[in-house]
VEXVO-334457 format. One record per atom (N, C-alpha, C, O): x, y, z; atom name; residue number from 1. Coordinates in steps of 0.05 Angstrom, whole numbers. Each point is the difference from the previous one (the first is absolute). Layout:
N
PT      u      v      w atom seq
PT      X      Y      Z   CA NUM
...
END
This chain:
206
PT      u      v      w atom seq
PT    637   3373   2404    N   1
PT     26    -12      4   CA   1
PT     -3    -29      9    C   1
PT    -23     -6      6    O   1
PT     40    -10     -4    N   2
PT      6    -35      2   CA   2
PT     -4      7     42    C   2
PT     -9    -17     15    O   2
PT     14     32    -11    N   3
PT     -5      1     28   CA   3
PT    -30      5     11    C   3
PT    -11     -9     19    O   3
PT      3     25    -38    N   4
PT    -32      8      8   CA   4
PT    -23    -21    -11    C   4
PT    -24      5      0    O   4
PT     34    -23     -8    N   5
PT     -7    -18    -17   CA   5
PT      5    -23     19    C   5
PT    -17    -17      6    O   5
PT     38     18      2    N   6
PT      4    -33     15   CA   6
PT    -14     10     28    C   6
PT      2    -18     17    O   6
PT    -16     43     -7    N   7
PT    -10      6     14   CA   7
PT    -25     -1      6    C   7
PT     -9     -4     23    O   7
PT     -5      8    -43    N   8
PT    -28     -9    -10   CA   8
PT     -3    -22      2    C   8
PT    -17    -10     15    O   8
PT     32     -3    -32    N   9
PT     -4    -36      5   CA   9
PT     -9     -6     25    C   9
PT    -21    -11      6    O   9
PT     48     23     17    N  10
PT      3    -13     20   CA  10
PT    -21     12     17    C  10
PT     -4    -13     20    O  10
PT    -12     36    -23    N  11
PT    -28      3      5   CA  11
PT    -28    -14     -4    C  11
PT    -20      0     15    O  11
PT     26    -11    -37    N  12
PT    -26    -12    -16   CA  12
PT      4    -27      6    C  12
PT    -20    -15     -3    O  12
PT     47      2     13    N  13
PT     -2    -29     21   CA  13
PT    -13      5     27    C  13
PT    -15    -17     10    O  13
PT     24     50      8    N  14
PT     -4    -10     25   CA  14
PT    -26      2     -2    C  14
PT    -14    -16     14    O  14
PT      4     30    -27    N  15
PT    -28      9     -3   CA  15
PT    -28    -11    -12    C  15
PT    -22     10      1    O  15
PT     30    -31    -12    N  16
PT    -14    -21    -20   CA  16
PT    -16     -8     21    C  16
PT      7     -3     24    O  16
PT    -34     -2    -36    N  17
PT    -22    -10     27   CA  17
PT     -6     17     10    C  17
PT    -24     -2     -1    O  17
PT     31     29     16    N  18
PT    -12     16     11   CA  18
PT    -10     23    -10    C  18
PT     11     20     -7    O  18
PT    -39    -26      7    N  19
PT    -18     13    -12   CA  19
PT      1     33      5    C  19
PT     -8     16    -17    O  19
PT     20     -9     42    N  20
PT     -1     29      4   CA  20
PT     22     16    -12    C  20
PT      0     24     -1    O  20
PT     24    -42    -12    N  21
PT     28     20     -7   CA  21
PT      6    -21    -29    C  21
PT     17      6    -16    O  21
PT    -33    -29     13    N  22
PT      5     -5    -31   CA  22
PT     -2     19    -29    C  22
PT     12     -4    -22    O  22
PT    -31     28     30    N  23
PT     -5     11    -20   CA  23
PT     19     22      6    C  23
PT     -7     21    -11    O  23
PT     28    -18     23    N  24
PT     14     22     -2   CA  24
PT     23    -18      0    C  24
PT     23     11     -2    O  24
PT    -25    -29      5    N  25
PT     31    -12    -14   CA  25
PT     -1     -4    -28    C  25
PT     21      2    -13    O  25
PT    -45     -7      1    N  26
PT      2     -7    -32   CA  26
PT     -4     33    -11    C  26
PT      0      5    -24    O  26
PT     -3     10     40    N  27
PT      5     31    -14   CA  27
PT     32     10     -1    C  27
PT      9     15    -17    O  27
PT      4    -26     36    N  28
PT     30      5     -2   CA  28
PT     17    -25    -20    C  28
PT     22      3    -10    O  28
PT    -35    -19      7    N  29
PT     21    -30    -14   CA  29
PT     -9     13    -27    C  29
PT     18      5    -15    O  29
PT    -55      2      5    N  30
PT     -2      3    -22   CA  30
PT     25     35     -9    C  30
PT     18      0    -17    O  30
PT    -23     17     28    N  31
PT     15     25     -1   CA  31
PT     32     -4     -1    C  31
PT     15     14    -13    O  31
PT     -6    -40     31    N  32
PT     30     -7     -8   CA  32
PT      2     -8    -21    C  32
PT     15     12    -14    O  32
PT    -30    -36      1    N  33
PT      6     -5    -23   CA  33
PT      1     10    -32    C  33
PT     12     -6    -20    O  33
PT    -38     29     31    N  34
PT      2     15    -21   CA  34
PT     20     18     -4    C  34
PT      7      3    -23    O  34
PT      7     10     43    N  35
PT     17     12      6   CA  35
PT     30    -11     -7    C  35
PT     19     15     -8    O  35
PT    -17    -42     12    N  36
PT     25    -20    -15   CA  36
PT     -3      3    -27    C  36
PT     21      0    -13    O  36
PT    -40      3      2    N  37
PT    -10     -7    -36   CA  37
PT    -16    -18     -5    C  37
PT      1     -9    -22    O  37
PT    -17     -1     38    N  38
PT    -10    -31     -2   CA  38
PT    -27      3      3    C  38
PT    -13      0     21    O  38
PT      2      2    -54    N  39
PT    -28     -3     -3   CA  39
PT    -16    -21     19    C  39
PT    -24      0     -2    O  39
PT     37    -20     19    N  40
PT    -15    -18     19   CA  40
PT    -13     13     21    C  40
PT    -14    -13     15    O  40
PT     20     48    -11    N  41
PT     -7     14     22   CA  41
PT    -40     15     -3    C  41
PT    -18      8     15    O  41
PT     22    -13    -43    N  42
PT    -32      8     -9   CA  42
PT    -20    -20      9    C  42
PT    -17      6     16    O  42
PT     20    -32    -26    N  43
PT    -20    -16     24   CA  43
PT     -9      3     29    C  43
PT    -20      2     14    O  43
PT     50     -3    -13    N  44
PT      1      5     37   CA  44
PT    -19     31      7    C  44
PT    -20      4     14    O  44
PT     29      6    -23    N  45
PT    -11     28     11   CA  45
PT    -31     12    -11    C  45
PT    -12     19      8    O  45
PT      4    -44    -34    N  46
PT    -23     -1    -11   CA  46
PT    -18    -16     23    C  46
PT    -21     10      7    O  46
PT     29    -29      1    N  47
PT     -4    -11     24   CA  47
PT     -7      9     26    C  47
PT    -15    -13     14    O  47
PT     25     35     -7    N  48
PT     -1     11     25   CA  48
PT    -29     22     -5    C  48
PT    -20      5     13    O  48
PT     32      3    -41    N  49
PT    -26     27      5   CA  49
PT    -24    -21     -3    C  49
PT    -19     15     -1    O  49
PT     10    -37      0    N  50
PT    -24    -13     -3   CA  50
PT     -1     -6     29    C  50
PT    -19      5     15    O  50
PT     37    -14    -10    N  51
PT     -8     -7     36   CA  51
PT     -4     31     20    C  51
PT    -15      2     19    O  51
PT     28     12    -27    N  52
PT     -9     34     10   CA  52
PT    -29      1      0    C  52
PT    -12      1     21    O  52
PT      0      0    -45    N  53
PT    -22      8    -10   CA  53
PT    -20    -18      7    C  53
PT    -23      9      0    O  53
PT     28    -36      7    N  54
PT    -15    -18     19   CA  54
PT      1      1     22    C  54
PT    -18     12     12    O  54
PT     34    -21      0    N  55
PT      4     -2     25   CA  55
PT     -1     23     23    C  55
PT     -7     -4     24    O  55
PT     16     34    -42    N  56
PT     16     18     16   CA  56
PT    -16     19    -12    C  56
PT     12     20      9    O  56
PT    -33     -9    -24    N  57
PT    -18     11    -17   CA  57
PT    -11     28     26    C  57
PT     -4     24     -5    O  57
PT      0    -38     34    N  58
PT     -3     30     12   CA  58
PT     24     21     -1    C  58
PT     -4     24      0    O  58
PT     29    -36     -3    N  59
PT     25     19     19   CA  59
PT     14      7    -41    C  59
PT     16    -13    -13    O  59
PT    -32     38      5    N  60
PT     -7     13    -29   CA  60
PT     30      1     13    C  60
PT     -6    -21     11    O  60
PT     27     24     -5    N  61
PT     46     14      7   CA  61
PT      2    -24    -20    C  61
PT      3      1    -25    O  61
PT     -6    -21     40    N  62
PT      7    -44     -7   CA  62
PT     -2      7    -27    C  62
PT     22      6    -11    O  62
PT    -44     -5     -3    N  63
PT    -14     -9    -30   CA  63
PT     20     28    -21    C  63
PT     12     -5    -21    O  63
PT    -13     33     35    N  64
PT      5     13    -19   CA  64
PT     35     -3      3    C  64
PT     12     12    -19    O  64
PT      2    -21     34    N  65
PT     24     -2      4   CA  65
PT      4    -27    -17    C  65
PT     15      3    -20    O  65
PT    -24    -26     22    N  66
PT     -1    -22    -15   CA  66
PT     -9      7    -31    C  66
PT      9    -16    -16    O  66
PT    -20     31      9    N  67
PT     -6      8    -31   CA  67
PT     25     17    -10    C  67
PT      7     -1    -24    O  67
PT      5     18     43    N  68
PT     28     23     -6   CA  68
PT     14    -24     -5    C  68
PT     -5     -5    -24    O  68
PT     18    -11     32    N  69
PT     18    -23      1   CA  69
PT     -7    -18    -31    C  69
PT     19     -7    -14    O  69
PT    -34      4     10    N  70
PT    -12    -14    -19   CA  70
PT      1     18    -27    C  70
PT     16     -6    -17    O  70
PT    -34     29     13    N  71
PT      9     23    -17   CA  71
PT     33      0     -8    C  71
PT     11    -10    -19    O  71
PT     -3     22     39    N  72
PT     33     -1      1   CA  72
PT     18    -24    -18    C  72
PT     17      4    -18    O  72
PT    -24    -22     25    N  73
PT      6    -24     -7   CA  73
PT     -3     -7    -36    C  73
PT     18     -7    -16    O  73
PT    -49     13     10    N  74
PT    -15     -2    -36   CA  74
PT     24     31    -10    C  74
PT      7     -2    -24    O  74
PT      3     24     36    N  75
PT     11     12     -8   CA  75
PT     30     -7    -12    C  75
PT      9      3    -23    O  75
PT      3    -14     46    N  76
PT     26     -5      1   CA  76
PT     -7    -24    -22    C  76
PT     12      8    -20    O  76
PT    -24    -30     14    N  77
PT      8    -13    -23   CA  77
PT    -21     10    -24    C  77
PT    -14    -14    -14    O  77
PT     16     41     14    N  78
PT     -4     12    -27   CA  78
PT    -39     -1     -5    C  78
PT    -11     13    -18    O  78
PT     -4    -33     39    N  79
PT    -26     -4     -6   CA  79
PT    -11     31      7    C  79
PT    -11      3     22    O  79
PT     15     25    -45    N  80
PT     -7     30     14   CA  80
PT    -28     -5     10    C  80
PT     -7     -2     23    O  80
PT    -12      2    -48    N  81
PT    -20      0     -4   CA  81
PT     -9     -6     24    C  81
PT     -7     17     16    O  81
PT      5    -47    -13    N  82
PT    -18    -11     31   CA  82
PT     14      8     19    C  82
PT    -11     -8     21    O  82
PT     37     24    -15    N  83
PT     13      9     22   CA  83
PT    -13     29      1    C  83
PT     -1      9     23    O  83
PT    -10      9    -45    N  84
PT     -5     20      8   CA  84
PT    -38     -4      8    C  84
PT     -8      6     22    O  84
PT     -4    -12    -37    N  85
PT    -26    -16      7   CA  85
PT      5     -1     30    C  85
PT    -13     16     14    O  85
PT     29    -32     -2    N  86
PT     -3      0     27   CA  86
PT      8     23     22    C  86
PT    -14      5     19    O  86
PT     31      4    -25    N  87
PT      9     23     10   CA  87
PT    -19     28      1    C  87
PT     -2     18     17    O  87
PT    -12    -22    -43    N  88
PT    -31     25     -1   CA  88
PT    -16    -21     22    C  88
PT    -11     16     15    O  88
PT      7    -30    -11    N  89
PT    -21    -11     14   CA  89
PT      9     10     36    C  89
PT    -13     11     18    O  89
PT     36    -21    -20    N  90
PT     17      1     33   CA  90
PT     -2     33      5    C  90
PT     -4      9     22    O  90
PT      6      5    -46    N  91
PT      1     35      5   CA  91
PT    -34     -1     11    C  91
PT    -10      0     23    O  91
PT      0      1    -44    N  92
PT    -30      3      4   CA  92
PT    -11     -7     29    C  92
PT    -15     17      8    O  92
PT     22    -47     15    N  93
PT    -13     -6     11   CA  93
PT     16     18     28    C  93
PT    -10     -1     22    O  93
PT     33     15    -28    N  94
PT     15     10     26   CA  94
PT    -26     20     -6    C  94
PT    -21     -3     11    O  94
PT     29     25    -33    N  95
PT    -19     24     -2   CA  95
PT    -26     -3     13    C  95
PT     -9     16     17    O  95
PT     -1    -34    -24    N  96
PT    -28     -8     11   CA  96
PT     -4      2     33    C  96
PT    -16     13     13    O  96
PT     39    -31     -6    N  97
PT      1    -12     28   CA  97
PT     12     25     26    C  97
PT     -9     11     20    O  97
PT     33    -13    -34    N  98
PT     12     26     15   CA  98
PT     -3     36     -9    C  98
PT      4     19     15    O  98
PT    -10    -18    -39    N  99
PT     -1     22     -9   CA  99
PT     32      9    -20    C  99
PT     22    -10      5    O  99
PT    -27     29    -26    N 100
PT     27      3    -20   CA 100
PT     18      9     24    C 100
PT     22    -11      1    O 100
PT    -26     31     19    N 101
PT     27     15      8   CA 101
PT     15    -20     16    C 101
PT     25      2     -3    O 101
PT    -32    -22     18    N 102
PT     16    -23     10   CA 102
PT     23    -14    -11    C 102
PT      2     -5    -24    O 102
PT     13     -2     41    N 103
PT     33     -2     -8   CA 103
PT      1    -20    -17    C 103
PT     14      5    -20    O 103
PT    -25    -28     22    N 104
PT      5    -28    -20   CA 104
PT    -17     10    -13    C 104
PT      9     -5    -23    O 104
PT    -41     26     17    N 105
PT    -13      3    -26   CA 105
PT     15      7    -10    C 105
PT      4    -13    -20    O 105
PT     15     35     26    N 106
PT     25     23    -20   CA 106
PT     12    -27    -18    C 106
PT      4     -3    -25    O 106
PT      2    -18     50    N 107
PT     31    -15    -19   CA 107
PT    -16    -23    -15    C 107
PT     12    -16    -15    O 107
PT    -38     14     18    N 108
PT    -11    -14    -21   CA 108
PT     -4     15    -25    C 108
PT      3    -13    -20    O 108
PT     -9     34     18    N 109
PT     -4     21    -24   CA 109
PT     29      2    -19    C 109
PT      4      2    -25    O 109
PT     13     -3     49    N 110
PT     23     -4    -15   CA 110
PT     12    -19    -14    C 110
PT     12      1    -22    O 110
PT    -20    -21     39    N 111
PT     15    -32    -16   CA 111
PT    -27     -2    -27    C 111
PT      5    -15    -18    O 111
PT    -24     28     17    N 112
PT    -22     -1    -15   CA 112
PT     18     14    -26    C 112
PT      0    -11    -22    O 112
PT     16     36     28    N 113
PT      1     21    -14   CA 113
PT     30    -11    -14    C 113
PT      8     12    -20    O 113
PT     12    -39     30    N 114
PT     17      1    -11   CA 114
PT     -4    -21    -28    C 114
PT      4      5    -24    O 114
PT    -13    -29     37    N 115
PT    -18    -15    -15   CA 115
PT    -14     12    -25    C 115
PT     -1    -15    -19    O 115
PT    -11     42     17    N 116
PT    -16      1    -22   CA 116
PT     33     21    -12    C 116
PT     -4     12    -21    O 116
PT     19    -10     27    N 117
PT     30     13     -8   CA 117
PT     14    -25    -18    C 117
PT     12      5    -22    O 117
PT    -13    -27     31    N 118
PT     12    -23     -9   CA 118
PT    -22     -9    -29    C 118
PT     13     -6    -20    O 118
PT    -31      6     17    N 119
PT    -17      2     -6   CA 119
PT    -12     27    -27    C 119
PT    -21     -5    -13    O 119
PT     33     28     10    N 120
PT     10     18    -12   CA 120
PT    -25     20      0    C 120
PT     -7     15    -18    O 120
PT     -5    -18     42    N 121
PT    -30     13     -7   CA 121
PT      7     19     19    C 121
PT     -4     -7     23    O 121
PT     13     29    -26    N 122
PT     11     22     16   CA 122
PT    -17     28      1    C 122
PT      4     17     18    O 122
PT    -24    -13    -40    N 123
PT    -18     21     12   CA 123
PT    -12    -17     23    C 123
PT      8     10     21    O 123
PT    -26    -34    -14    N 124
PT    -11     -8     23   CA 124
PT     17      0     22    C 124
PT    -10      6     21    O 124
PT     41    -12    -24    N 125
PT     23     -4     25   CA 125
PT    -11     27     15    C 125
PT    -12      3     21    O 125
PT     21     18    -44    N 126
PT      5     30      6   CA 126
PT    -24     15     21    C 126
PT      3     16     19    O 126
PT    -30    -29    -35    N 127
PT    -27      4      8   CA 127
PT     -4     -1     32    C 127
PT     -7     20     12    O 127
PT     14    -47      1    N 128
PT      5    -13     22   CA 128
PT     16     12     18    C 128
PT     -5      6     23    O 128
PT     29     -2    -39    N 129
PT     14     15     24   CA 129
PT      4     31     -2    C 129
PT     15     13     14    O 129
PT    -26     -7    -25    N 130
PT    -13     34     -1   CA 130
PT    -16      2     29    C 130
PT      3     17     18    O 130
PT    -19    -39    -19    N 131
PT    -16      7     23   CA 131
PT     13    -15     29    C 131
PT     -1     10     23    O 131
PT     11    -30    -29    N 132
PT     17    -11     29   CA 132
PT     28     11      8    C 132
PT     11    -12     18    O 132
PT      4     37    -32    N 133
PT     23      9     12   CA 133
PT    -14     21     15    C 133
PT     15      3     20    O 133
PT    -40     17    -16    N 134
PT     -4     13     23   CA 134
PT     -4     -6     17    C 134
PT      8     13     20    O 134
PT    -25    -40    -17    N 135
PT     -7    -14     25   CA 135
PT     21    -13      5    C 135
PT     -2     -7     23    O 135
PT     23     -2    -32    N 136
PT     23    -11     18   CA 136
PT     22     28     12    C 136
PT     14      2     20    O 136
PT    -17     12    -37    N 137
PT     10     27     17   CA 137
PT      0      8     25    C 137
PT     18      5     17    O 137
PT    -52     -6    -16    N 138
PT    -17      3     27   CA 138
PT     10    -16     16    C 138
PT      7      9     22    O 138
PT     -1    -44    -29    N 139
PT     13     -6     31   CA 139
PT     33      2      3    C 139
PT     13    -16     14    O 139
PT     -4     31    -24    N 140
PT     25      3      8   CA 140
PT     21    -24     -2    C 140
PT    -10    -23     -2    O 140
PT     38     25      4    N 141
PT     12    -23    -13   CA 141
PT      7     -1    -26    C 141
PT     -4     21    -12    O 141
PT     14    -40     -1    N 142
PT     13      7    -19   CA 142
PT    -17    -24    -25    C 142
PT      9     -6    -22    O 142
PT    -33     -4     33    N 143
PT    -15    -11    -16   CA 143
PT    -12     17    -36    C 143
PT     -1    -11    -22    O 143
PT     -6     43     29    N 144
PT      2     12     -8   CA 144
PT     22     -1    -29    C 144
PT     -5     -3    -24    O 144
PT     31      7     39    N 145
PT     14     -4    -14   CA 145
PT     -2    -34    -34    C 145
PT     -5     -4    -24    O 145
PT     13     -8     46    N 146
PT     -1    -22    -24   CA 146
PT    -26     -1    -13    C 146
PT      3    -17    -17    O 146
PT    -26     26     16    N 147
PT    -17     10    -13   CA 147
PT      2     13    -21    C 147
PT    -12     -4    -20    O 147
PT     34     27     25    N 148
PT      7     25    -21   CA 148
PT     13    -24    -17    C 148
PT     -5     -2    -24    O 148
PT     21    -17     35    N 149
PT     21    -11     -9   CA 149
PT    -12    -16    -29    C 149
PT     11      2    -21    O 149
PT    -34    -18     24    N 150
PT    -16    -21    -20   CA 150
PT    -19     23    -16    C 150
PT     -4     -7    -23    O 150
PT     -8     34     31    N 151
PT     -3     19    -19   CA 151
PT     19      2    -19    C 151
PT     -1     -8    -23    O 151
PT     22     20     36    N 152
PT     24      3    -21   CA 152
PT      8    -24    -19    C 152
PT      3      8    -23    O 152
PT      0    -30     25    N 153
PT     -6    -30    -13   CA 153
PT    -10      7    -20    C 153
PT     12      1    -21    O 153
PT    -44      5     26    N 154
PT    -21      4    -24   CA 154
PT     -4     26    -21    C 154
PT    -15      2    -19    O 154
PT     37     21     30    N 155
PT      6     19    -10   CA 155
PT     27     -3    -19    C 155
PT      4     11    -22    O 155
PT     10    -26     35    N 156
PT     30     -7    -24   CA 156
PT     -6    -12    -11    C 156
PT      4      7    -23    O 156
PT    -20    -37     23    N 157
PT      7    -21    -16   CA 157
PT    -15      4    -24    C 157
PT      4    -10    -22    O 157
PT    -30     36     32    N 158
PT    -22     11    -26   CA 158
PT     18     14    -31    C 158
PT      7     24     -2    O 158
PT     -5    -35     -9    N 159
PT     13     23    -15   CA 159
PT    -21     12    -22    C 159
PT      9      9    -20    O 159
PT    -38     -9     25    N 160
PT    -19     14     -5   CA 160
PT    -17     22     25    C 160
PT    -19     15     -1    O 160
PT     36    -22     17    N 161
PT     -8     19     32   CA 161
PT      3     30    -11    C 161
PT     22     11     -6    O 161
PT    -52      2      6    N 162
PT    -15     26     -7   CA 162
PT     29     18     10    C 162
PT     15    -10     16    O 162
PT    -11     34    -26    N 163
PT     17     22     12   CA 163
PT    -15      9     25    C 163
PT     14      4     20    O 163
PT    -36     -2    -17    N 164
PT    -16      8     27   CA 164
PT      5    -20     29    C 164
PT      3      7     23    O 164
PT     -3    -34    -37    N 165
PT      5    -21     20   CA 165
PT     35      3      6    C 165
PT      7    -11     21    O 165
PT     10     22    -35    N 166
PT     25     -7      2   CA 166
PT      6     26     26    C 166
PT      8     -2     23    O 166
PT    -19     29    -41    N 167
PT     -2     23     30   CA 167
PT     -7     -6     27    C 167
PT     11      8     21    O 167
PT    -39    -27    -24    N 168
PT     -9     -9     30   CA 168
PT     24    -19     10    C 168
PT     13      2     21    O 168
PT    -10    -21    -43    N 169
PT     22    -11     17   CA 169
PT     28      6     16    C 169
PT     13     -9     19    O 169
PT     -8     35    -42    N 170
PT     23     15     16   CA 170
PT     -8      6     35    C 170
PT     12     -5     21    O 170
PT    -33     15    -26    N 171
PT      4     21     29   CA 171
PT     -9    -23     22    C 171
PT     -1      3     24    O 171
PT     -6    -27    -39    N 172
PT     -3    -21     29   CA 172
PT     24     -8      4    C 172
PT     15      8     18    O 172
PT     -9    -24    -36    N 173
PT     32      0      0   CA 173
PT     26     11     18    C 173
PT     15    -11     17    O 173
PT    -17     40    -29    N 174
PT     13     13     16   CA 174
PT      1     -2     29    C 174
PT     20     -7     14    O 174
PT    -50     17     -3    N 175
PT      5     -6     25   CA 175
PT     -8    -26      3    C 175
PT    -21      4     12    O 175
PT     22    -22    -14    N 176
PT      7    -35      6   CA 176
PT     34     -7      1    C 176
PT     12    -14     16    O 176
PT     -3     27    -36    N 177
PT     32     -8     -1   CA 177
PT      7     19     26    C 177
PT      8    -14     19    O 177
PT     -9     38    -16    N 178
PT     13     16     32   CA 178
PT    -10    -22     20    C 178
PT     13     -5     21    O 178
PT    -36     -7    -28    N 179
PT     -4     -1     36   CA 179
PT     13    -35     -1    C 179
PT      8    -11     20    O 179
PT     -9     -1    -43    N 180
PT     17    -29     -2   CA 180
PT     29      4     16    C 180
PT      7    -14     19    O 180
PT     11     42    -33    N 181
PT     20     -2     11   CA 181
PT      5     10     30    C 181
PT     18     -5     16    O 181
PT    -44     23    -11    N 182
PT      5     -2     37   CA 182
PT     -3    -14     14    C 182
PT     12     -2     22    O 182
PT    -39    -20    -33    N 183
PT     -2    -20     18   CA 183
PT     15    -23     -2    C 183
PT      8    -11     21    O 183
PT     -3      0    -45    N 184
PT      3    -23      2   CA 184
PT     36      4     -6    C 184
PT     15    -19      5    O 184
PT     -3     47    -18    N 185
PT     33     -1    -14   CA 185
PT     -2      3    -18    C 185
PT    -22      1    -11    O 185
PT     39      1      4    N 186
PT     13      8    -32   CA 186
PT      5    -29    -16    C 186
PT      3     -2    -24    O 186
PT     -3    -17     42    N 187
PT     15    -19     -8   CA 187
PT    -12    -21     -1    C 187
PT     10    -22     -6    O 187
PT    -37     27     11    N 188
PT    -20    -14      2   CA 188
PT    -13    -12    -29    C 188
PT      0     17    -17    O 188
PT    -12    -47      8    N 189
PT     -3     -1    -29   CA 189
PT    -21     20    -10    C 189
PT     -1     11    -22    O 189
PT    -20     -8     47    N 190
PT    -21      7     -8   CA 190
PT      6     38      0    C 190
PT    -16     15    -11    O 190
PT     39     -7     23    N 191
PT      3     30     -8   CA 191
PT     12     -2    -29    C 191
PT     -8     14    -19    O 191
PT     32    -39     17    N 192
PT      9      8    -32   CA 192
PT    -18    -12    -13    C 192
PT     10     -2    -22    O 192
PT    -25     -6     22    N 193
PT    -24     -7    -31   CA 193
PT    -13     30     -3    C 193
PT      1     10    -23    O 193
PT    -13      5     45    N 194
PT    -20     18     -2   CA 194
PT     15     27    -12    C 194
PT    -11     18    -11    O 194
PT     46    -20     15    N 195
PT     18     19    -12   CA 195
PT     -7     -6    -24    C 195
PT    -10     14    -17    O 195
PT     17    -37     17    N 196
PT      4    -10    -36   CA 196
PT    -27      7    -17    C 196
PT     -1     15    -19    O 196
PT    -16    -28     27    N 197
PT    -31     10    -14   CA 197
PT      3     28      0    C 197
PT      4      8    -23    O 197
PT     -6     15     44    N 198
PT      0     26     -3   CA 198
PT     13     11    -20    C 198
PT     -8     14    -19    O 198
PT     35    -26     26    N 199
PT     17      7    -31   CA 199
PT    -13      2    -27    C 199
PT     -1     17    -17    O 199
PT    -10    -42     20    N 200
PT    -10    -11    -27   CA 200
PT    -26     14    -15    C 200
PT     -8      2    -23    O 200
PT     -1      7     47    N 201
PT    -23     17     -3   CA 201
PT      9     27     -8    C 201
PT     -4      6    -24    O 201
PT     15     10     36    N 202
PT     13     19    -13   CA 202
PT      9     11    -24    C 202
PT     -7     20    -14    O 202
PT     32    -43     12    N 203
PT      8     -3    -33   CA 203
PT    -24     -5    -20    C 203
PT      3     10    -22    O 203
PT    -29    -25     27    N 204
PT    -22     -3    -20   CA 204
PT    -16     26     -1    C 204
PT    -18      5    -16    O 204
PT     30     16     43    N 205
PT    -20     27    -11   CA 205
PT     16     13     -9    C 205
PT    -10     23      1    O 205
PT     38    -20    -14    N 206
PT     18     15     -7   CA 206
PT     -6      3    -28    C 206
PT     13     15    -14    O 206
END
């Protein structure tokens, strides 16, 4: 928004020169801009992950948080390819570092898993999160959930998705859509998408 934007700016003045909070002001100005529409935000934030990775190379949060931002960014203006490239890399080094069942490994597997959805390569999406909706189960919350949610993604949008894959997807589904609407409502986007996919799933096994 023009507010989160004139906000950044006004970060990236007070902050200019100071070496300890410059690089997290050009992570918010680059992320506003991209966020406005303004391919000017890819330098900036191309910028930061180099100074991460120099400067800041012990504190592995800095560098892989500065590469999410950057990823994010090659996505949103359509660059998939080097956006997902990075995103396997950012999955890979949580897995490594923290281990798969950890909370940001889960949501890196995921942003991994929507990316290769945009991208139309949906047996690998499927692959991925076969194995990361149990372990987000395990920690409870509704992470779980939007998990089922980018499965289902790679299960509708397939319209070569196996009859075997469409069954598994039902019964995740299923219980992903009950527990969307206890936790989060009925009214929630993320309960009516997972209705709507279920639906959709259904009618394709009829």
């Amino acid at each position: 928004s023009a507010v989160k934007l004139a906000l950044a700016w006004a970060c990236w003045k007070t902050y200019l020169g100071l070496d300890g909070d410059i690089n997290s002001a050009m992570g918010l100005l680059g992320v506003a801009l991209c966020e406005s529409g303004s391919e000017e935000g890819l330098p900036v934030l191309e910028a930061q992950l180099a100074l991460s990775q120099r400067y800041w190379s012990h504190h592995q949060e800095s560098v892989l948080h500065a590469q999410y931002d950057y990823a994010n960014a090659l996505l949103r203006f359509d660059r998939l390819d080097e956006g997902l490239c990075m995103l396997r890399e950012i999955h890979e080094k949580r897995v490594a570092l923290f281990g798969p069942e950890q909370r940001d490994s889960i949501g890196a597997a995921n942003s991994l898993a929507i990316a290769l959805v945009r991208l139309a390569r949906f047996d690998e999406a499927r692959a991925i999160l076969k194995r990361q909706i149990p372990l987000a189960r395990q920690l409870g919350g509704t992470q779980w959930v939007h998990a089922a949610g980018v499965f289902s993604r790679a299960v509708v949008e397939d319209d070569n998705c196996p009859t075997t894959e469409l069954e598994e997807a039902l019964t995740v589904m299923d219980d992903a859509s009950r527990t969307a609407r206890q936790t989060l409502g009925t009214a929630h986007p993320v309960a009516k998408a997972l209705e709507r996919d279920l639906g959709c799933i259904r009618a394709r096994l009829t």
